[in-house]
Each structure stands twice: as structure tokens, then as C-alpha cells.
C-alpha positions as CSV (number, residue, x, y, z in Angstrom):
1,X,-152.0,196.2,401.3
2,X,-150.6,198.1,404.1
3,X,-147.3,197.2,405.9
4,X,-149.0,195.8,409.1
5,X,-151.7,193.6,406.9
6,X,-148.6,192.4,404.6
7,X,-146.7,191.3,408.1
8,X,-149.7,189.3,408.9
9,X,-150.7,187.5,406.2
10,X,-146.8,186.6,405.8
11,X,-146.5,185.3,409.1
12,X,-149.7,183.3,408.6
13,X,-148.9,182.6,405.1
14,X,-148.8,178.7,404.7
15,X,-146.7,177.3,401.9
16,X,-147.0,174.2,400.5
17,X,-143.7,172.2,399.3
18,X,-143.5,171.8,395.9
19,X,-143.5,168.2,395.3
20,X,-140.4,166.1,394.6
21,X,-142.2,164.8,391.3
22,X,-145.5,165.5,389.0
23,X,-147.3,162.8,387.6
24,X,-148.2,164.7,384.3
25,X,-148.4,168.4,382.7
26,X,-152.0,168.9,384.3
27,X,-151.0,168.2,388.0
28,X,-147.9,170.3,387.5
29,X,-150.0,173.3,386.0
30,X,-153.0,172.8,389.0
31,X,-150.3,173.4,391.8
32,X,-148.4,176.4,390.0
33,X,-151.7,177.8,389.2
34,X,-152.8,177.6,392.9
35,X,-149.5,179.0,394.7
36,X,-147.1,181.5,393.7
37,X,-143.5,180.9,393.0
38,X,-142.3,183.6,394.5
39,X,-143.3,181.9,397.3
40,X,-141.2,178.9,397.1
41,X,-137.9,180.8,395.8
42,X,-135.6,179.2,398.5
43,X,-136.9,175.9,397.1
44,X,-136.1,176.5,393.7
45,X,-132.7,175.6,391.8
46,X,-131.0,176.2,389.0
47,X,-131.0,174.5,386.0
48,X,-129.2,173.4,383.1
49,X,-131.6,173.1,380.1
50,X,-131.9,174.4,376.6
51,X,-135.4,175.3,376.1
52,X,-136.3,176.2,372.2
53,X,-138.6,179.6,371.4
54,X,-140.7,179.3,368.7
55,X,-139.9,182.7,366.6
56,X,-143.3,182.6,365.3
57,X,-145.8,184.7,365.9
58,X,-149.4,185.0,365.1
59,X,-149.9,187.6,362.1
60,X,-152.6,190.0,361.8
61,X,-154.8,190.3,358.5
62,X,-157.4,193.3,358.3
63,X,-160.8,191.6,357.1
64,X,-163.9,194.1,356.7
65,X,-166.6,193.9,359.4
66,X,-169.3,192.3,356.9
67,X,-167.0,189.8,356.4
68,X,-165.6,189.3,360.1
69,X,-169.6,189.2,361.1
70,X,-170.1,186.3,358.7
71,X,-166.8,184.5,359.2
72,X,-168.1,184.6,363.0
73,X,-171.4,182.9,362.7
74,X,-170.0,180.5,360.5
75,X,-167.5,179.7,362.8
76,X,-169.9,179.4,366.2
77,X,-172.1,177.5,363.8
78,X,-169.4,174.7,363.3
79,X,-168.9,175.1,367.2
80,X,-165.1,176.2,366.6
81,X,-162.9,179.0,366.9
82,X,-162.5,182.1,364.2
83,X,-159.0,180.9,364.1
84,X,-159.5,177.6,364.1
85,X,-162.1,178.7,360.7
86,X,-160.1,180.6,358.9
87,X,-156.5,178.8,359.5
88,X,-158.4,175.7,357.9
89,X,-160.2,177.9,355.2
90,X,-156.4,179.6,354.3
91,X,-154.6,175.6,354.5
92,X,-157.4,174.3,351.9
93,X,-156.9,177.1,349.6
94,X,-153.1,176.9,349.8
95,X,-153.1,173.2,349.3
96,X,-155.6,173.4,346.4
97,X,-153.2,175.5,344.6
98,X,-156.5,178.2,344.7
């Protein structure tokens, strides 16, 4: 965006106050997903607040292609996720004792 159109849309830029409270997670999510904090930075404060990061992360696992293909259908077939398919697939073979 050139300088002149950046001026512009700034000046005619409206921004919404970020409410005082959100009823739940969802309408909290709908307003940040419609307007941009950086837009509301005077508004915002600091806080004081421990906030826990899972050190998890997802793992990758090399399968063949046949076997991807397969796992795939089987998994649209049940109407869920390839994840969702083999994370249950993995627990019931763990928990069986295979």
C-alpha cells in the first residue's frame, strides 16, 4: 500500500473498543478474529499471569503411501480425521498390550 493510500485508510480507519468483558471463548475469538490488535495497542495493558506451554509437540512417523492411501479412506469412511484414526488405532494397541 502506498504512503498516501496508508494515510487514508488510517484516517478513515474505525476502531471498535474492545469490550470491557466477553461472555465466553467464542465471542472473545469472533472480535479478535475481526479486528487487529495492533489496532487497539493504546488500549491494551499489561498483565500479571503465568500462562503454562505445553512442551509437546506432534511427532512425525514415515508410513508408506499404500498404506497412507488406505489409512485415508478408512479414515473419511468413519467421517474422522487421519489423526484422529490412527491416534485411536496407536491408544488400542498400546492399551492391549499388542
Amino acid at each position: 500500500m502506498a504512503k498516501k493510500e496508508r494515510r487514508l485508510y488510517e484516517k478513515n480507519k474505525r476502531i471498535v473498543p474492545i469490550p470491557e468483558h466477553f461472555t465466553n471463548i467464542k465471542e472473545s475469538s469472533e472480535f479478535w478474529d475481526t479486528y487487529d490488535a495492533g489496532d487497539h495497542e493504546k488500549y491494551l495493558r499489561p498483565i500479571q499471569e503465568d500462562i503454562k506451554v505445553s512442551k509437546k509437540l506432534p511427532q512425525a512417523v514415515l508410513v508408506k503411501p499404500s498404506l497412507l492411501e488406505k489409512l485415508k479412506k478408512i479414515a473419511k469412511q468413519k467421517g474422522i480425521s487421519l489423526e484422529t484414526l490412527i491416534n485411536l488405532w496407536l491408544n488400542e494397541k498400546v492399551l492391549s498390550g499388542i
